[in-house]
N, C-alpha and C positions, 0 to 999 in steps of 0.2 A: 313657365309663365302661368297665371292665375288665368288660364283660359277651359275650355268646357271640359276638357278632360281631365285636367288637374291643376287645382286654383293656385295660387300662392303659397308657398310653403312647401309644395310637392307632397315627401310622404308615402304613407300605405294607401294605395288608394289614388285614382286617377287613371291616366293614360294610361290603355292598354286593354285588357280585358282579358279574356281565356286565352292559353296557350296557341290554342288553334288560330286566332284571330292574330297572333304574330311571330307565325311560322317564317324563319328565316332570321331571325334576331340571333337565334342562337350560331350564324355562324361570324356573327362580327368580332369574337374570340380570335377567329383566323386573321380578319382581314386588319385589325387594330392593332393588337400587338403581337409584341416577340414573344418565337415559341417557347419561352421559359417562362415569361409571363403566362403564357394560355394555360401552360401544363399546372403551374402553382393555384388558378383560376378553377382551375378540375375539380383540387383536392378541398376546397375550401365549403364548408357545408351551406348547404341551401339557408338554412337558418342566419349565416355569417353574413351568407350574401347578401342577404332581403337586408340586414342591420348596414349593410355598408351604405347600401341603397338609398335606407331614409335618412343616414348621414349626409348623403349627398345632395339631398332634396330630389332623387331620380322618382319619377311616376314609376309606380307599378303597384298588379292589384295581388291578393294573397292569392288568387287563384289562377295566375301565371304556373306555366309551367317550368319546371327548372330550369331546361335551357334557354327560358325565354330570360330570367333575371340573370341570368349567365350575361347574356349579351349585353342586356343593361349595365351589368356595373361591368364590362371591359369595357363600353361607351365610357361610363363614368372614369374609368380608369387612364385611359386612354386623355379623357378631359384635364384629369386631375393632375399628371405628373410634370404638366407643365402649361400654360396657360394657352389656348387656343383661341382661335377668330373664327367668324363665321366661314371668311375666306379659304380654312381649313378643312371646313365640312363639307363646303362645293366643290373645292380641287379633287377630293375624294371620286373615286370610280362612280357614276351613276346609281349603281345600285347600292352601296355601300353608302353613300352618302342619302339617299332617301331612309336606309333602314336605321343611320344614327338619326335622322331627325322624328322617326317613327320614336325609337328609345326615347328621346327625349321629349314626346309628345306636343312636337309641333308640326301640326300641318301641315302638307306638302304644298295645298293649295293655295296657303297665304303669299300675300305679295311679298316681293322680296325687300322690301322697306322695315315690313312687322317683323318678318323671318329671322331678317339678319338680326334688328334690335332682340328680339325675343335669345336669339344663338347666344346674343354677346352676354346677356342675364344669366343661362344655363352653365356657360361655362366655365364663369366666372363661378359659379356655385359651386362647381365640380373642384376647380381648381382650389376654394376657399374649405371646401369639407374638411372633418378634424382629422381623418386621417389619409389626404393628401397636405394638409399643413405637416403630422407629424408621421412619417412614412415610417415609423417603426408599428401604427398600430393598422397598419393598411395588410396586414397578414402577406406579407410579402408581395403585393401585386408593384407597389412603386418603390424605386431603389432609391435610398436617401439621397446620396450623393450626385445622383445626375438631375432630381427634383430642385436640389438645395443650389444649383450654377442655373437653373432657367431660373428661381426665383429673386435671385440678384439683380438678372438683368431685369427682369419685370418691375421690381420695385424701385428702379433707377430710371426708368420710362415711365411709371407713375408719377413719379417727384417729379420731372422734366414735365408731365402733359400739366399735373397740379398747378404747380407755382407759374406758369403760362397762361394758364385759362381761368385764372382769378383774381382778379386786381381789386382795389377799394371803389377805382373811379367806375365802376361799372355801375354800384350799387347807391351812388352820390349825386345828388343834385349838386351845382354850380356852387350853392351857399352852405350847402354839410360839407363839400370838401374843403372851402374854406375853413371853414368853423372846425374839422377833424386837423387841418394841417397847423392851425394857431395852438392844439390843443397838445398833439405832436411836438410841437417847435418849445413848449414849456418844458420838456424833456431831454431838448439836444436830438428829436426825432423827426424823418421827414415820412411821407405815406410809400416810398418806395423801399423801408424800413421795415413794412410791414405783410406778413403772410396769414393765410387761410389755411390753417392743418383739423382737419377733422371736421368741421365746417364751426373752427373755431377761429377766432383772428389774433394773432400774438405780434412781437418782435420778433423781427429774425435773427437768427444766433449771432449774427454778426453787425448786428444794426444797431445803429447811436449807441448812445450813453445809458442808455433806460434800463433795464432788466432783462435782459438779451435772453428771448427764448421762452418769456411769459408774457400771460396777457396784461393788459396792465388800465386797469376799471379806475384806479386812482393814483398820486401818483405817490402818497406816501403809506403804508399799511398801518402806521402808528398815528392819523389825524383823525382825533375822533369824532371830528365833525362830518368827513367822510363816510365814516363808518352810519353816522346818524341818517345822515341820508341816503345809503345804500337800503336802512331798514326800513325808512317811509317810504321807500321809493317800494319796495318791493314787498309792502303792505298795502299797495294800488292794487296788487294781482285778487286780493279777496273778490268776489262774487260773490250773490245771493243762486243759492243753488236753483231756486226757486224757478228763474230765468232760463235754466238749460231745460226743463222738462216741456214737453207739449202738454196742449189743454186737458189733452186725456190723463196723457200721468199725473199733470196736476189734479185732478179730480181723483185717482185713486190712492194719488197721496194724503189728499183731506179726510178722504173714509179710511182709511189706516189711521189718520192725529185723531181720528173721534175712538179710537179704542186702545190706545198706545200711549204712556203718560209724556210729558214734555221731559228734555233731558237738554243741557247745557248745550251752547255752541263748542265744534271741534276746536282746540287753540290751534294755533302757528305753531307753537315748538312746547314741550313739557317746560309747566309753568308760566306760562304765558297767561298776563293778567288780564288782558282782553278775552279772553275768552267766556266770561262768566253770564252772557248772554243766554237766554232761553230760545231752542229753537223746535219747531217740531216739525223737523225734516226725519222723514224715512228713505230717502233714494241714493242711487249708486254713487252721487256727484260731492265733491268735495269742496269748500269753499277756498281754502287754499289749495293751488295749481300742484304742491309739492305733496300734500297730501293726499291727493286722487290716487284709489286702489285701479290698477289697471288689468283686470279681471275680464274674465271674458265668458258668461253663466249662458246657458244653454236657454234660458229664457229671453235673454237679450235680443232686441232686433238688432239688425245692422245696423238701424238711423242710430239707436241707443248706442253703440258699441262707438260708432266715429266721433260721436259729441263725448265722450269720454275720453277720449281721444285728443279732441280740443283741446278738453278741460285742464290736462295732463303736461300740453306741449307749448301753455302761457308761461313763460318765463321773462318778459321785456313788453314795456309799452311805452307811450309817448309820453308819459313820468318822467322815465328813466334818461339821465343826461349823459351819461358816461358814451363819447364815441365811437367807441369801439365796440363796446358789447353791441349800440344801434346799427352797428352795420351788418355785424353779423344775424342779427333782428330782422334786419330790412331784406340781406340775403335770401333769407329761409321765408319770408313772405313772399318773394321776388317766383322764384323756385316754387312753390306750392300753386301759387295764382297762376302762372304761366300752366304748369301740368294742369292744374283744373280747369281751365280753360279750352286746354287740347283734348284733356275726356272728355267735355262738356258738348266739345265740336265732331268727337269721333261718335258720340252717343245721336248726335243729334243727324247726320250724316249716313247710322246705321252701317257702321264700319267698326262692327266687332271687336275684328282681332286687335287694331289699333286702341280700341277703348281700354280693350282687358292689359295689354300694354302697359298704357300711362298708369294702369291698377298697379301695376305692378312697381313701375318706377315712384311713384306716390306712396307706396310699403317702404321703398327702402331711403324716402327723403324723412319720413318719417322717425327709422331708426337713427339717420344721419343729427336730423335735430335732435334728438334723446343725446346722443353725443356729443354734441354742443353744448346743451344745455346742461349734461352732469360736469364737464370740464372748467365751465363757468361756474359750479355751484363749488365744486371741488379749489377753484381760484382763489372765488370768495372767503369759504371758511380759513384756507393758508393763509391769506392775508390777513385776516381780522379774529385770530384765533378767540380773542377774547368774546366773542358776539354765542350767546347760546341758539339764537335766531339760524344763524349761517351755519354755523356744525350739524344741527338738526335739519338742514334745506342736506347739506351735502347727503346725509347718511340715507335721506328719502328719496332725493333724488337714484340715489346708486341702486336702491331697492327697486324704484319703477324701472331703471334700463334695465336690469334684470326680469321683471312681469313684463316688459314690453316684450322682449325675442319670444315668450308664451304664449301673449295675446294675441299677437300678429299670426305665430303659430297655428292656434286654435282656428283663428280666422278662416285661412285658407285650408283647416281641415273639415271646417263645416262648408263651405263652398263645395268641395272637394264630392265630400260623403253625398250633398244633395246634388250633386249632377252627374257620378260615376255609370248611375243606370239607365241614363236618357241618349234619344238620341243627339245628335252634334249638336242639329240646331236646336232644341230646345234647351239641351244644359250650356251651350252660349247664352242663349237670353236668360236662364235663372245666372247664370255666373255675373251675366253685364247689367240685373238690377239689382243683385249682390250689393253690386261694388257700387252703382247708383247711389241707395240708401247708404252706403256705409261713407263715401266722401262728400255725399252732400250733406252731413250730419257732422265729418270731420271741416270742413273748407267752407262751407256756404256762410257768408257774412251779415247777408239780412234774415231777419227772421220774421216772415211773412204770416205767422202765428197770431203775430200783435195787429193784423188789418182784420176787419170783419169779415165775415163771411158773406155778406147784403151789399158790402162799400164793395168788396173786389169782383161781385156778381156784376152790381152793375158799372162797374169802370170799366167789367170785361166787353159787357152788351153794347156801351156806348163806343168800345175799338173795333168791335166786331162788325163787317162788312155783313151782305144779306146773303151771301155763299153758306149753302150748310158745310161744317165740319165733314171731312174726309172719314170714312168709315175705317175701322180698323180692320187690320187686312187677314187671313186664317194662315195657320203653319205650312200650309203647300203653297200658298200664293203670292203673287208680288203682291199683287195689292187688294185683292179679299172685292166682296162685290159692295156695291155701296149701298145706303139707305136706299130705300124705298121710296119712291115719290108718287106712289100710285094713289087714288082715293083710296080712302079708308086705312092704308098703314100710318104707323106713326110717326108724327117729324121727326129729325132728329134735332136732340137739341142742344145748344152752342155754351151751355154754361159752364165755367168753369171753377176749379178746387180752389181754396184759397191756404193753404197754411203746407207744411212739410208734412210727410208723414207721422203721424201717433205712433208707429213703429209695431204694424205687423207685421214687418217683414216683406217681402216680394217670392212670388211663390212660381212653380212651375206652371204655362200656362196653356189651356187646350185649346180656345177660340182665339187668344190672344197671342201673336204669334211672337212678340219682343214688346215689351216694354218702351222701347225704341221710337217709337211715334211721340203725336205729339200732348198726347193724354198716358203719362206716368200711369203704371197700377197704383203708384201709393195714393194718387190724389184721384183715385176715380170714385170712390165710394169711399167718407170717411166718417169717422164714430160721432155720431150725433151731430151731424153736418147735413149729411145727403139722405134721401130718398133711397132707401133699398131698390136694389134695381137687376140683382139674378137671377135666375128661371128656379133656381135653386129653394129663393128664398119668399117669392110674391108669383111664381107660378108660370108656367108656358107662354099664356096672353101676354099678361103686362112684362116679363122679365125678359133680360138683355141674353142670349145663349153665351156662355163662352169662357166665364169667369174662373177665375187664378183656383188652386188649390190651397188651404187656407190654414196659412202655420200655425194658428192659434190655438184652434180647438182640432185639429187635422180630422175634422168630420165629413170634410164636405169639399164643392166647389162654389167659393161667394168669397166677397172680397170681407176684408179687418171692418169697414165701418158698419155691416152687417152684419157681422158676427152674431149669430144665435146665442152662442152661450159666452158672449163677453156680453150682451143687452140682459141675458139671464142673471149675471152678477150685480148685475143693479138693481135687481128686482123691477124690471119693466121688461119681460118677456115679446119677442113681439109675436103678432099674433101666429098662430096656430104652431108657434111651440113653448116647449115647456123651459122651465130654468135651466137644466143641463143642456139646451139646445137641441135636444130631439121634438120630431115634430110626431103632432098630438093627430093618430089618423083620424079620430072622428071629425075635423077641421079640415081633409081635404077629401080631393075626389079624383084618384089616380096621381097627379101635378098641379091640379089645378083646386085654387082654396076654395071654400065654397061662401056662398052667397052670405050666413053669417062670418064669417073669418072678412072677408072683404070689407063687410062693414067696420070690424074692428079694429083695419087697417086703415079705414076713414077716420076712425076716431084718435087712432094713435099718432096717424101724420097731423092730427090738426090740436094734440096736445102740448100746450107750447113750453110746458116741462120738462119733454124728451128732448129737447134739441138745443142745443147750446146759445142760439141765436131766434130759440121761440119761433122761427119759421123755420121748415127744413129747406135745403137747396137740392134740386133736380143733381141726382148723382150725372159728373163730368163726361158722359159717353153717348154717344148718337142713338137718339129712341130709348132713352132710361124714361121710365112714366114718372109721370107727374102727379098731384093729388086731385087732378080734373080725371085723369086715365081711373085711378082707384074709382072714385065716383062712380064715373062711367062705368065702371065694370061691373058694378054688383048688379046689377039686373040681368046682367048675361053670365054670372056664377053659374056652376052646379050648386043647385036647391040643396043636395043632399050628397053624405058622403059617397 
């Protein structure tokens, strides 16, 4: 499971830690399998073993001790020779069964709701690795022949749950199933005719008169007038890239088109005569959905990585008339909006394990749609062989399912690497604003980007009751102590963020103890929006303690919209430091700026150049100062440094 110890993906890395830390793993050899299996387990070298390991997606870190990856891939082993339930892992001896769920790096402590869901994930890994599928390369741990009689039965219990638990009428309104059954009935076909394999909707092999065992988009492959409107329809999916980027990318996309000459629009498919367009886009995004490189660069933030993601996984819209493909559409939206919904609920509730969870079930609807969607591309081109359009969608499409099982990879190896060395609760909350940013970037519908930052201030001020906001709470506590109401401290104040984040990322955090409240890190302080508001960055007095560590420039602790050395890329430094974001000592005095630096900091909050909306807005946090606070303070500066 994509939770603190080891994200999505599994891998080198995760759950675990020194050998000392899981003393006792090493005798699950005994207690799992038979003794020919443990003895074969022996001779197998530590090197074999750690490689079967990240076959399997098992956590474990390189600086386990042998015996301890020992017991891991007999767990694995054990998982993989034939498919397991959670209910297998609890009937196990107490101790036995605590120390497989230790190998598999799930918490003892989780309730038994996440535990089981999370078990059924793991084992199903275990059981799907390449070599428990093909037990000649599993170095003799699993024996072909008694893998190959459980996996019959399993894939005969799959087919029986499948074709049960998915009907057309679930995903139909009263008037589409009509409209699907008239369309049906022109084929000699009725809708109990028809199945979901792969979360693709075909004939069933034995159904009507139609093409038994394909999907069927049209009803004749040779009507060219079908063909016509497959290719308008599916020249609806273009976008202007321009749309996917936040205000900030688009602004560093502008200062890149002022030194980079203009170059044609990307075509649809080689040869494509529409494409002779000027455009002068520099960014990751593609205007066709089939065209998106699904890439996963170390500079990318999370938000970045899921809207590409998006971008990737448009294959059908309310253009498109063919029934069948819209159900399988409407499916895959059905399915995505419900999980984002229950992250959305488990984030907001501060119920971790369940959030990292649906992270996890959210990966794999995601690979499920890539499979839909190349099977349909795959449809299309066989049907209409003639179209250069649809051969060139199949050949792209096949390439992205391929970078998807990498991207997704990558993902959960960077989760992974940034929380290995924290403790529980802190690499749960970097894990759970991970996945935050990454599916509110892939899922989220509005884009709150295009409201002002002045219109959503004040529509916030006019809902907002005269209760101050709840103070965010510190890593050891429930609930952290609140503002201050005494004379002379600061209010706190109730403004809030208006757009997604610009895509720093979400960072581990010292003051702030989860994400999880009701003020996001992304939207607390953002790039040319808010009022700096760190102790980091505007000094002890005016600054908030407590701020994120900061992936950007990894120099410091302040959040992405103050970034020193992203302000220094635009040549507006702010004050008392310099372009690369170091700060300039003759400008402070120990932490705190001095009496000129503060004025400067007058002058810059009230420069209506810097800030995107010419006024800045009070960063989203209880007691961020204001440009009355800056004021106010220069007389009470240190004079000198």
């Amino acid at each position: 499971p994509p939770g603190a110890a080891g994200a999505a993906g599994g891998g080198a890395g995760g759950a675990g830690g020194g050998g000392a830390a899981n003393a006792g793993l090493d005798s699950l050899a005994g207690a799992l399998l038979t003794p020919a299996q443990a003895a074969t387990l022996d001779t197998i070298p530590r090197a074999t073993v750690a490689m079967l390991l990240n076959a399997a997606g098992m956590p474990f870190d390189a600086t386990d001790a042998t015996g301890t990856l020992r017991g891991k891939c007999a767990t694995a082993t054990w998982a993989g020779e034939r498919l397991r339930h959670p209910n297998d892992v609890t009937s196990l001896p107490a101790a036995v069964s605590s120390l497989v769920l230790e190998a598999f790096g799930i918490p003892a402590s989780w309730k038994t709701e996440a535990r089981d869901r999370a078990l059924e994930g793991v084992l199903q890994s275990c059981r799907d690795s390449p070599w428990a599928v093909d037990p000649a390369t599993s170095h003799g741990l699993i024996a072909a022949e008694r893998s190959a009689i459980f996996r019959i039965a399993e894939q005969l219990q799959a087919h029986k749950r499948s074709s049960a638990a998915i009907v057309p009428d679930q995903f139909l309104s009263v008037e589409e199933q009509a409209q699907l059954t008239a369309t049906l009935a022109l084929t000699g076909n009725a809708l109990a005719d028809i199945e979901c394999v792969g979360g693709q909707w075909r004939l069933k092999p034995s159904g009507g008169s139609g093409r038994a065992g394909t999907a069927l988009p049209f009803q004749s492959a040779d009507d060219s007038a079908a063909l016509s409107a497959l290719e308008r329809q599916i020249r609806t999916l273009r976008v202007e890239t321009y749309t996917l980027l936040t205000a900030d990318e688009r602004k560093d996309q502008a200062n890149r088109a002022k030194a980079v000459p203009g170059r044609k629009r990307t075509a649809a498919f080689p040869g494509d005569t529409e494409g002779d367009d000027e455009e002068l886009s520099f960014n990751p995004f593609a205007e066709w959905p089939h065209e998106q490189s699904i890439r996963f660069e170390a500079s990318y933030s999370y938000s970045l990585c899921g809207r590409i993601l998006r971008n990737a996984l448009r294959w059908c819209n309310r253009h498109f008339t063919d029934a069948l493909v819209l159900v399988t559409w409407k499916g895959h939206q059905q399915a995505t909006a419900e999980m984002y919904a229950s992250f959305t609920d488990a984030v907001s509730t501060h119920r971790q394990d369940f959030a990292l969870l649906q992270a996890s079930l959210a990966i794999s609807e995601a690979t499920t749609q890539m499979t839909a969607i190349l099977a349909n591309a795959k449809s299309n081109a066989t049907r209409f062989p003639q179209s250069k359009l649809l051969r060139h969608i199949a050949v792209r499409r096949e390439a992205q399912a391929l970078e998807l099982k990498v991207f997704l990879a990558d993902l959960g190896q960077r989760i992974t690497d940034a929380t290995k060395n924290m403790d529980q609760s802190s690499a749960a909350a970097l894990a759970t604003a991970s996945w935050i940013d990454f599916l509110d970037g892939w899922l989220t519908k509005s884009d709150r980007s295009l409201v002002s930052a002045a219109s959503l201030e004040l529509a916030s001020a006019a809902a907002t009751t005269a209760a101050p906001q709840q103070a965010l709470s510190s890593p050891g506590g429930a609930g952290g102590a609140a503002v201050s109401t005494t004379p002379g401290a600061k209010a706190a104040r109730t403004t809030n963020a208006n757009s997604p984040g610009s895509g720093g990322g979400p960072a581990a955090s010292t003051g702030f103890a989860t994400p999880l409240g009701r003020l996001p890190l992304r939207r607390i302080c953002m790039f040319q929006i808010h009022i700096p508001c760190s102790v980091e960055i505007v000094g002890d007095t005016l600054g908030i303690p407590g701020a994120p560590a900061c992936t950007k420039c990894g120099k410091g602790n302040h959040f992405f919209g103050e970034c020193p050395t992203e302000w220094g890329k635009l040549r507006r430094p702010l004050p008392g430091f310099l372009d690369d974001g170091s700060r300039i000592d003759k400008a402070w005095n120990k932490n705190e700026p001095i009496q000129r630096t503060v004025t400067a900091w007058v002058k810059f909050l009230q420069e209506k150049s810097n800030f995107n909306n010419r006024i800045p807005v009070v960063a989203g946090v209880p007691g961020a100062p204001d440009l009355a606070d800056f004021q106010a303070r220069v007389a009470g500066a240190p004079a000198k440094p």
